[in-house]
C-alpha positions in Angstrom: -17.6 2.7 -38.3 -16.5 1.1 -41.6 -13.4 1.8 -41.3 -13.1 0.5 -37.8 -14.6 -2.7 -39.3 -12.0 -2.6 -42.3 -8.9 -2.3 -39.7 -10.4 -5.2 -37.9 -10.4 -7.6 -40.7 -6.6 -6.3 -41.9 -5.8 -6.9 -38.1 -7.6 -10.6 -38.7 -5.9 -11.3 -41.4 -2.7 -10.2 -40.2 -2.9 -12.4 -37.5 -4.0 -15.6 -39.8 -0.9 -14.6 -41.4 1.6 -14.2 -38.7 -0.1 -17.7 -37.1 3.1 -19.9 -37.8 4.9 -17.8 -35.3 2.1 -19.3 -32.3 2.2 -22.6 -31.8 -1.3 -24.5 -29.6 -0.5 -25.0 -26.0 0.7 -28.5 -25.3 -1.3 -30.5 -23.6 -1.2 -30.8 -20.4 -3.1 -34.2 -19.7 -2.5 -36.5 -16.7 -2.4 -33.3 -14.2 -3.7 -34.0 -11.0 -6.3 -31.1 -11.3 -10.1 -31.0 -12.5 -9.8 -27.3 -14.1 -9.9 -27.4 -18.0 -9.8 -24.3 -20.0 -13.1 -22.7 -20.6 -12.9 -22.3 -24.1 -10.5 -24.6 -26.6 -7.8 -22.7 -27.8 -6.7 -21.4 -31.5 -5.2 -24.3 -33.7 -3.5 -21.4 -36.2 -2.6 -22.8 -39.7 0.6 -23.9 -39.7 1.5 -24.1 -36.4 3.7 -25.9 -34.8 3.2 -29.1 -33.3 2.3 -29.2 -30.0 5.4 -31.2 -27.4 4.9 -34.5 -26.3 6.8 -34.1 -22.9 5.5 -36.4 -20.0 2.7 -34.3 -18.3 3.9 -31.8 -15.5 4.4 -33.4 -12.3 2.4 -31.5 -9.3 4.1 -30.5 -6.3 3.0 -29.3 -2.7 4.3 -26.6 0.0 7.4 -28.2 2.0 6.7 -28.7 5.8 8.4 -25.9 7.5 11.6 -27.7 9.3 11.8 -26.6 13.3 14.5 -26.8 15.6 14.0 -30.5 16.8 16.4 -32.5 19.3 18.6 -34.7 17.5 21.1 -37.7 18.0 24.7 -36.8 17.4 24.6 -39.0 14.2 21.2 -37.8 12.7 22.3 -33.8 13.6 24.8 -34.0 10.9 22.1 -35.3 8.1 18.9 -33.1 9.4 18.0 -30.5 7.2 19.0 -26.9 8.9 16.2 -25.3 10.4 14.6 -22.1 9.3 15.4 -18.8 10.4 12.0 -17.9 10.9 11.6 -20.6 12.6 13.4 -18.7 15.4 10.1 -15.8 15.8 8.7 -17.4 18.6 4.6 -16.5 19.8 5.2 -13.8 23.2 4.0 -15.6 26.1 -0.2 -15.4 26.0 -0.3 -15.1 22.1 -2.8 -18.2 20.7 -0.8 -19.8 18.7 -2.9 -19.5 15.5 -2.3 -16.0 15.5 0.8 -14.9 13.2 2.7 -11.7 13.3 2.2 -8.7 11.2 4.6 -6.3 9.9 2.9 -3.7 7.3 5.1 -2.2 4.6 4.5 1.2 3.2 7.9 2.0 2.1 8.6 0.9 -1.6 12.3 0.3 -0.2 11.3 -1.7 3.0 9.2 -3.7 0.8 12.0 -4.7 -1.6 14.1 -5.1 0.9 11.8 -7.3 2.7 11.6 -9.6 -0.3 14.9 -9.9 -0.7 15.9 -10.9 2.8 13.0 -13.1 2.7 14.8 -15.0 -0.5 18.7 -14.9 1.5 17.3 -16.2 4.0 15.1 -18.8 2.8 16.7 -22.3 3.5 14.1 -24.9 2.7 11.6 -23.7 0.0 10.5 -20.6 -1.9 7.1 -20.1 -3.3 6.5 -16.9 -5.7 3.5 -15.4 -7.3 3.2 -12.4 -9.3 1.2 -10.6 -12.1 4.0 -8.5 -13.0 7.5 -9.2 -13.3 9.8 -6.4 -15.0 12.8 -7.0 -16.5 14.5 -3.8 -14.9 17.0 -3.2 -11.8 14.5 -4.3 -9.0 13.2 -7.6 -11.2 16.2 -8.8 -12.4 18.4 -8.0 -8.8 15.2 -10.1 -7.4 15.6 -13.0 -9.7 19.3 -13.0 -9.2 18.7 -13.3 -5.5 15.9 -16.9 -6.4 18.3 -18.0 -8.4 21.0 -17.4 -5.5 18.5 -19.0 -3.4 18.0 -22.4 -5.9 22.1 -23.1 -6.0 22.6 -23.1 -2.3 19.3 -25.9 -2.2 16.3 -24.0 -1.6 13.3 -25.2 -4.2 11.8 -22.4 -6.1 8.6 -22.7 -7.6 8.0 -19.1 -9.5 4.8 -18.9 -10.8 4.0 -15.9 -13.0 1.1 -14.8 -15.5 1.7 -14.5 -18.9 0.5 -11.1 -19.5 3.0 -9.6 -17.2 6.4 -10.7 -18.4 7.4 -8.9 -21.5 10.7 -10.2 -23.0 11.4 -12.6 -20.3 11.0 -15.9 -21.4 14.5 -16.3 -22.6 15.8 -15.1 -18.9 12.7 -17.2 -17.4 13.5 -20.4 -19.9 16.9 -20.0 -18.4 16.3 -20.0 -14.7 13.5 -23.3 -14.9 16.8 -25.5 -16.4 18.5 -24.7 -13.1 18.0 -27.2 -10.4 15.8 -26.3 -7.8 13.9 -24.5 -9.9 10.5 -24.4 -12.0 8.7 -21.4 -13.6 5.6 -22.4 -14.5 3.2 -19.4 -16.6 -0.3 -19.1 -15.7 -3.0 -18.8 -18.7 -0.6 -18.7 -21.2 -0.5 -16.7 -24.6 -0.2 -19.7 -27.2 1.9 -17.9 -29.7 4.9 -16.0 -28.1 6.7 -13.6 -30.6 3.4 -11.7 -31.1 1.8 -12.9 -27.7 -1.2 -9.4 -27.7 -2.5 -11.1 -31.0 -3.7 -13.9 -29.4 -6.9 -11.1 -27.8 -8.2 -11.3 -31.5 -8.5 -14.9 -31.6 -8.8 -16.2 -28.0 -10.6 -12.7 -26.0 -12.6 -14.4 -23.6 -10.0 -17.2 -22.0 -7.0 -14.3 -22.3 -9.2 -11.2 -21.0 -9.2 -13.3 -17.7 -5.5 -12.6 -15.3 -4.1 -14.1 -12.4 -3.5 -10.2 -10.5 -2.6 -12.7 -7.3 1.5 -11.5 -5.4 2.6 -12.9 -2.6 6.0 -14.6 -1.6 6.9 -17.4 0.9 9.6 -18.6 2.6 10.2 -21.6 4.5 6.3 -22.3 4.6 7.1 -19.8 8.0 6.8 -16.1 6.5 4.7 -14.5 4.3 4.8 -11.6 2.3 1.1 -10.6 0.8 0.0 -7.1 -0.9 -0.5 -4.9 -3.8 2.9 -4.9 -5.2 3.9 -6.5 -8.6 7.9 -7.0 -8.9 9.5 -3.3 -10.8 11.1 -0.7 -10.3 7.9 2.1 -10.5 6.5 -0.1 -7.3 9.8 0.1 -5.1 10.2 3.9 -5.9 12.8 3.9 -8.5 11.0 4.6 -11.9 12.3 7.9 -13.6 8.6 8.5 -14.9 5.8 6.9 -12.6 6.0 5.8 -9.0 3.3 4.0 -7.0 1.8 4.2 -3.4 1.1 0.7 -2.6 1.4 -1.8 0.8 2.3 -4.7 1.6 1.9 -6.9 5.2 4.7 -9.4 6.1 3.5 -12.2 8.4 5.3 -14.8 9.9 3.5 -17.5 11.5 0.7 -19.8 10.2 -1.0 -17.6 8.0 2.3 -18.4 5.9 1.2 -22.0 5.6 -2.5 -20.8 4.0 -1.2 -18.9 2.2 1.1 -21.9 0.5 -2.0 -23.7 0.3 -3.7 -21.5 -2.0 -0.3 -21.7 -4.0 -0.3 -24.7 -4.2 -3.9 -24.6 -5.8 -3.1 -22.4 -8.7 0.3 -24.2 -9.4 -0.6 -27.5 -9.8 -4.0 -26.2 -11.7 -4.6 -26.9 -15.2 -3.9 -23.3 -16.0 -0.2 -23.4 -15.5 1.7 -24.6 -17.6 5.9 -25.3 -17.0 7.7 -22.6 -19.4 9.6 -25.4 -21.3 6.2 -26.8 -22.6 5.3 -23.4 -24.2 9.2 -22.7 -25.5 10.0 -25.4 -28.0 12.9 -24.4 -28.5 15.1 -21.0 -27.9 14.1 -19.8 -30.7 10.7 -19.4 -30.3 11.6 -16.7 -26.9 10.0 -12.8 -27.7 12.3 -11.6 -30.4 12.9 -8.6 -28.9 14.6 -10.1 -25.8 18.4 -9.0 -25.5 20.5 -12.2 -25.7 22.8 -11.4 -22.6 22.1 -14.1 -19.8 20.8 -13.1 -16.5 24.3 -12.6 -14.7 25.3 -10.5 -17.5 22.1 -7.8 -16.9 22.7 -8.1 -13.2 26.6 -7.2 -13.7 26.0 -4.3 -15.6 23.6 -3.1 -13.3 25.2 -3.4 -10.1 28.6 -1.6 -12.1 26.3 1.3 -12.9 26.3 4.3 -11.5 22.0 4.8 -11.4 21.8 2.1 -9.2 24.2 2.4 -6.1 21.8 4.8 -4.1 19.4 1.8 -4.5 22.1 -0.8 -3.5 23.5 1.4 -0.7 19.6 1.6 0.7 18.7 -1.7 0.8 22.3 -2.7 2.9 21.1 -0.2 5.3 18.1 -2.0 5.8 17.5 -4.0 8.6 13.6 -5.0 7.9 13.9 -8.7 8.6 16.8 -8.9 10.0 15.5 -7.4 12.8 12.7 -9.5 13.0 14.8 -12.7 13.4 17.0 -11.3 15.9 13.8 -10.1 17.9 14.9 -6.3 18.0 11.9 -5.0 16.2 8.7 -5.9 17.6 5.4 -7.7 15.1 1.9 -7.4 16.2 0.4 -10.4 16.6 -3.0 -11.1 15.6 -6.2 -13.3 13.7 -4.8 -13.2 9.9 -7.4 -14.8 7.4 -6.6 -15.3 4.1 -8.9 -14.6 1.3 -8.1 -16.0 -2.1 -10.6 -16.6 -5.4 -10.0 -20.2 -6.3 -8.6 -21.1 -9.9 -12.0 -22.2 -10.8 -12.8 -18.7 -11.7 -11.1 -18.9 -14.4 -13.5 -21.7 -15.8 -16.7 -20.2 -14.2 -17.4 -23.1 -12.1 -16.8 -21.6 -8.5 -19.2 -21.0 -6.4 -20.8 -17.4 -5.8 -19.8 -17.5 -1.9 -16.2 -18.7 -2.8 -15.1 -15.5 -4.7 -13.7 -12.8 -3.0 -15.9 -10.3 -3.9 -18.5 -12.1 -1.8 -16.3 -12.8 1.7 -14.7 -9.1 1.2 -19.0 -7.9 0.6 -19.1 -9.7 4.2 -16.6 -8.0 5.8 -18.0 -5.1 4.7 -21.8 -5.5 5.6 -20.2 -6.1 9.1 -19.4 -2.6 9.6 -20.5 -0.6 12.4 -19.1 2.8 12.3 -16.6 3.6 9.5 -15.1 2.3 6.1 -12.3 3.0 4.9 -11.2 1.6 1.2 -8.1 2.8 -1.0 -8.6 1.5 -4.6 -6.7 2.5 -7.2 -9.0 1.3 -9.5 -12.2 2.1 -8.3 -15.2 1.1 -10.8 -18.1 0.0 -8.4 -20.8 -0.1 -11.1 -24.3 -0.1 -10.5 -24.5 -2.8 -8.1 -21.0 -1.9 -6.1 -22.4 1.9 -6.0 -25.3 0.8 -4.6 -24.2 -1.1 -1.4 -21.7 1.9 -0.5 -24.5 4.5 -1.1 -26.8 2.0 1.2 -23.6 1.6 4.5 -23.1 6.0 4.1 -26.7 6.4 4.3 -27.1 4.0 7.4 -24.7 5.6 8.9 -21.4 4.1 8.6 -18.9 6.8 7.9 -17.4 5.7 4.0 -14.6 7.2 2.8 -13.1 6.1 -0.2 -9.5 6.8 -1.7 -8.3 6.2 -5.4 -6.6 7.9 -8.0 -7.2 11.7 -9.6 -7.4 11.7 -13.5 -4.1 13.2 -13.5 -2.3 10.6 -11.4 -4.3 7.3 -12.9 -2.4 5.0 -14.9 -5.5 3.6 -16.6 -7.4 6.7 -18.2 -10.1 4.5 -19.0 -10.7 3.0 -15.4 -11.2 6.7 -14.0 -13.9 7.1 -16.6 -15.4 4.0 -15.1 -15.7 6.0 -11.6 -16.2 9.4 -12.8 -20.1 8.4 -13.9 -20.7 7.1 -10.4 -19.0 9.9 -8.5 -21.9 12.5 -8.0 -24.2 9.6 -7.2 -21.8 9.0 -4.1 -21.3 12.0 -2.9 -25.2 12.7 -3.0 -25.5 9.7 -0.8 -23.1 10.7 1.8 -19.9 8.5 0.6 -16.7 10.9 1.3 -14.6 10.5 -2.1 -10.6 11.6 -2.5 -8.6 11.4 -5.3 -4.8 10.8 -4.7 -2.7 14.2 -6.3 0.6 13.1 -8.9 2.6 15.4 -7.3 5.7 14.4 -6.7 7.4 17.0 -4.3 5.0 16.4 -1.2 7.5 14.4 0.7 9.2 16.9 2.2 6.5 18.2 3.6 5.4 15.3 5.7 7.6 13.8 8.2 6.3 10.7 8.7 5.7 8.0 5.9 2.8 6.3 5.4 0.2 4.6 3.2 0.4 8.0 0.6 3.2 9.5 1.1 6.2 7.5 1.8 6.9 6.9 -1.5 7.4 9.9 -2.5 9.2 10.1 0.5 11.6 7.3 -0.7 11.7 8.9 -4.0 13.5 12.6 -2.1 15.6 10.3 -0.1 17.1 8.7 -3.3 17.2 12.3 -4.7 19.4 13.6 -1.9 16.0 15.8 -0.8 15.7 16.8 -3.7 12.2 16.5 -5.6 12.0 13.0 -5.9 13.8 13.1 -9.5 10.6 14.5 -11.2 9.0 11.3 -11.5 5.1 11.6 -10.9 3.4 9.4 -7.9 0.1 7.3 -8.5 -2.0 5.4 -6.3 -1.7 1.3 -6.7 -2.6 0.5 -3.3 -5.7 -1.8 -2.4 -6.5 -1.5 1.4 -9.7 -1.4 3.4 -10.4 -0.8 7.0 -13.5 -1.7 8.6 -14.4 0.0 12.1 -10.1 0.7 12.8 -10.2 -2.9 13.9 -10.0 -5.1 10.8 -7.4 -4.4 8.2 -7.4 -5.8 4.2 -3.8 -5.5 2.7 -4.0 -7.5 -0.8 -4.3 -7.2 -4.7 -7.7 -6.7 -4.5 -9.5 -3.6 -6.2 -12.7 -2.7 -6.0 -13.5 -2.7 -9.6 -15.4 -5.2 -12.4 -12.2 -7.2 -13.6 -11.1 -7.9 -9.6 -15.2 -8.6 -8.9 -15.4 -10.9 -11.6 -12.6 -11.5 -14.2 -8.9 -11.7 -12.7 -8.3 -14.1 -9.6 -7.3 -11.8 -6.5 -6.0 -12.7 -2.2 -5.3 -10.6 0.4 -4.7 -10.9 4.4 -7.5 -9.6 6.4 -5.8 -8.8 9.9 -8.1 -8.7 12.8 -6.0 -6.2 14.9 -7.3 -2.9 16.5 -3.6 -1.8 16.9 -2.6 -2.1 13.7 -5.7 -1.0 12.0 -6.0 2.3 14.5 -2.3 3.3 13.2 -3.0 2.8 9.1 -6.3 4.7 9.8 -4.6 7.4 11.6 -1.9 7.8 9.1 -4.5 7.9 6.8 -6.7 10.5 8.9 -3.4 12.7 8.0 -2.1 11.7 4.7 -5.7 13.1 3.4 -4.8 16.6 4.1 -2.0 16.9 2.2 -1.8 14.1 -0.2 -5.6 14.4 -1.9 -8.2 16.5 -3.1 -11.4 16.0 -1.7 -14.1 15.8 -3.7 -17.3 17.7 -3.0 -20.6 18.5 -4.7 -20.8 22.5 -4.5 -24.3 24.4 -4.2 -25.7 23.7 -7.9 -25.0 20.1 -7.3 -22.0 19.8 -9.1 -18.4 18.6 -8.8 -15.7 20.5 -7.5 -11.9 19.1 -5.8 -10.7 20.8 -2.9 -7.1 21.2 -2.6 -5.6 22.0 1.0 -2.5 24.3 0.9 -0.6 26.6 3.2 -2.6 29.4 2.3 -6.0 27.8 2.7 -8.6 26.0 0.4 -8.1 25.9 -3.1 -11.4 24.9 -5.4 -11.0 23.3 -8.3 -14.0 23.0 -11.2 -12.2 20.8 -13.9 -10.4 17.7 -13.1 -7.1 19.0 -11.5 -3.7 18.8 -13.1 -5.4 16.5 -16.0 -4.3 18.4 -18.9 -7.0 19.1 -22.1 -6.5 15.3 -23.9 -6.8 13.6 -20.5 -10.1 15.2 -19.9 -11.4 14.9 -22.9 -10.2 10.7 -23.1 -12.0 10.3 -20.3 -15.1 12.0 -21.2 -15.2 9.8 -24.1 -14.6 6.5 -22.7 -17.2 7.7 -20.0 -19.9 6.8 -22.9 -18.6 3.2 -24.2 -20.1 0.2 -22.5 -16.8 -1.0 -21.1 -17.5 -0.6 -17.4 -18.1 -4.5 -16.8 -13.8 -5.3 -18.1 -13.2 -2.2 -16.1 
């Protein structure tokens, strides 16, 4: 314990130290927004001083621009008219229903983004957590930046936390015209950005985990996936199950609403206001502009199966030219305001609560893929209370040995036996990454590993490892939840979350189904055995295999978890 306490205070004094590399955020006053940071942040000694730019000018989602009859003269000078535009209701549809496309293949899911962004004519609107600076991130800000020179706006707006050496790339982009990054609860200090936890823990702890893209004001593209290679199935290490739901109709237009909320709110601040000058950029950044990265990647040969893949794919384009069919349907969307962030919204305006709704609604069966799955008391509760009235739960998230976040399995494992004594039917997603090939069809689970043996010529999906990242419920195989939203303590009540709920029996009865048969093969099912205690149940060619350690973990996996099963940590879970 002392010497925990005497690294602390070298760490604090380090970072009093390193302050002149941080400078205060500038102010943003004059915003047309009533959110204010919750708590004032760090002034370091010597810092900088803060810019004394004009305050950032808000801006709203563009009108989407329909085929209209014109004059001869006033053809010429109308702006063109979307593409999207052309996706017309069928005959009998109401027309506040939009059309739904869900996306379970990492490479139909890129691909979908990027013909979303080609074809774009009016406006884009972005919003991620994550952005990598790898083949799919930079390809994808090549194509906004595409997008921005032939006159579409682009307003990117990104969280801080999730951008590692891109603000020189970032900086870069925002002096274009057309386009503005703005970062959302910003680090203050930017060469040594993780040091501003030590000082500022509360304000930084909280994320914006929101992703969706939108084109035109028309189509919509809403789900679980940040922007990188592991989540569009080309990572040589990790790989993630996730899925997405394209919608084109007026959903799109909420969902630029809520957009437009968090962009113009007091926590998002325009990336020349927090960049100085060049200078201050991550140090570590490479110096080579965007179009030199995005040469060298399309010349190389790791790549071109990528390329070739997405040129086959004819996602949206057969959507616009009608070919391949949506399902039409009610699409709500749910979104935690930006007020979370300063603890003044409303209980019944949060997520958690409308999603607890939805839930509490259930007659028959439940269905909910987390990755991160950390109910806590309270969540474990109201899922032991629906399995016990009847309702048929069944929850998917990630094994130890396929987790990314060690520390968030421990946060389930305490709850799991409680669960499973109250009749709540638990699986845990395998990391195998050769099961593709033994499953036809691709679907929630599998079809990234699927995509993964594709890329691989058949092969074993390069040896990368698979993990669970999607966040999808299903509530009586009639309502559908595709969004960023997990059912754990920091989506609950730290980081700002959305999602589509889709009220459509047809779509809902074929993700269920898929699911019904992804489970088999894709999951161990976790049981309590005679003397109460847990075991995983592996299905193979040969029969059922029992497991009575966490499968595939390996010793120092275990034993992390055990540990970290004992800290009070579970409420930033």
């Amino acid at each position: 314990m002392i010497a925990a306490c005497i690294k602390l205070a070298l760490l604090g004094a380090l970072v009093w130290l390193l302050s002149g590399c941080a400078a205060p955020l500038p102010s943003l006053e004059g915003r047309s927004s009533s959110m204010q940071f919750p708590l004032p942040l760090p002034a370091p000694r010597a810092a900088a001083p803060a810019p004394t730019t004009a305050a950032a000018s808000p801006s709203h989602t563009m009108p989407p621009t329909l085929p209209t009859q014109h004059s001869a003269q006033s053809a010429a000078a109308a702006p063109p008219a979307s593409p999207f535009a052309a996706i017309r209701h069928p005959a009998g549809v109401p027309a506040e229903h939009s059309g739904v496309l869900v996306l379970s293949s990492p490479l139909e899911a890129y691909a979908a983004r990027v013909l979303l962004v080609r074809n774009a004519v009016q406006s884009l609107d972005v919003q991620y957590y994550i952005w990598k600076s790898d083949t799919t991130g930079l390809l994808l800000l090549d194509e906004l930046r595409a997008a921005a020179e032939r006159g579409v706006r682009v307003r990117l707006l990104l969280d801080d936390n999730g951008i590692e050496g891109m603000d020189r790339l970032l900086a870069e982009l925002h002096a274009l015209p057309h386009f503005e990054v703005r970062l959302f609860n910003p680090f203050s200090g930017r060469s040594f950005k993780r040091l501003g936890y030590l000082s500022d823990f509360s304000r930084l702890n909280q994320r914006m985990h929101n992703k969706s893209l939108t084109a035109d004001s028309l189509a919509t593209l809403v789900g679980g996936r940040n922007i990188g290679d592991p989540y569009f199935g080309i990572d040589d290490e990790v790989n993630f199950a996730d899925v997405d739901a394209l919608a084109i109709g007026p959903v799109a237009r909420e969902v630029g609403a809520w957009f437009d909320q968090y962009w113009n709110s007091d926590f998002a601040y325009p990336i020349d206001r927090l960049l100085a000058n060049a200078g201050q950029a991550q140090a570590v950044e490479p110096p080579e502009s965007l179009a030199d990265r995005v040469a060298a990647i399309k010349s190389g040969l790791a790549a071109e199966p990528y390329l070739d893949a997405l040129d086959r794919s004819t996602t949206v384009q057969a959507l616009l030219q009608q070919s391949r069919p949506l399902n039409w349907a009610r699409v709500r969307v749910v979104s935690d305001p930006p007020s979370k962030f300063s603890g003044t919204a409303p209980e019944r305006a949060l997520m958690l609560d409308r999603l607890s709704t939805e839930l509490g609604r259930a007659q028959s069966e439940v269905d909910l893929v987390s990755a991160y799955f950390v109910p806590g008391e309270r969540g474990s509760a109201i899922l032991a209370e629906l399995a016990k009235s009847g309702v048929q739960t069944r929850i998917v998230t990630n094994s130890l040995a396929a987790t990314d976040v060690a520390s968030v399995h421990a946060g389930y494992a305490k709850r799991r036996k409680a669960l499973l004594a109250a009749g709540v039917r638990l699986y845990e997603f395998k990391p195998d990454a050769t099961l593709a090939q033994r499953s036809g069809r691709a679907g929630l689970l599998n079809a990234t590993r699927r995509d993964r043996a594709l890329l691989a010529g058949g092969g074993s999906a390069a040896g990368s490892a698979a993990s669970l990242h999607g966040k999808t419920f299903l509530v009586d195989r009639s309502r559908l939840f595709v969004g960023s939203f997990n059912l754990d303590q920091r989506s609950f009540f730290l980081n700002s979350e959305m999602g589509l709920i889709i009220d459509s029996p047809a779509i809902s009865r074929q993700v269920a189904e898929g699911l019904d048969r992804e489970l088999t093969t894709e999951a161990y099912e976790v049981r309590l055995d005679a003397r109460g205690q847990v075991v995983w149940i592996e299905r193979t060619a040969e029969g059922e295999l029992e497991h009575r350690t966490e499968p595939n973990a390996g010793l120092w996996r275990r034993f992390l978890s055990w540990l970290l099963h004992w800290l009070p940590v579970e409420w930033m879970l």
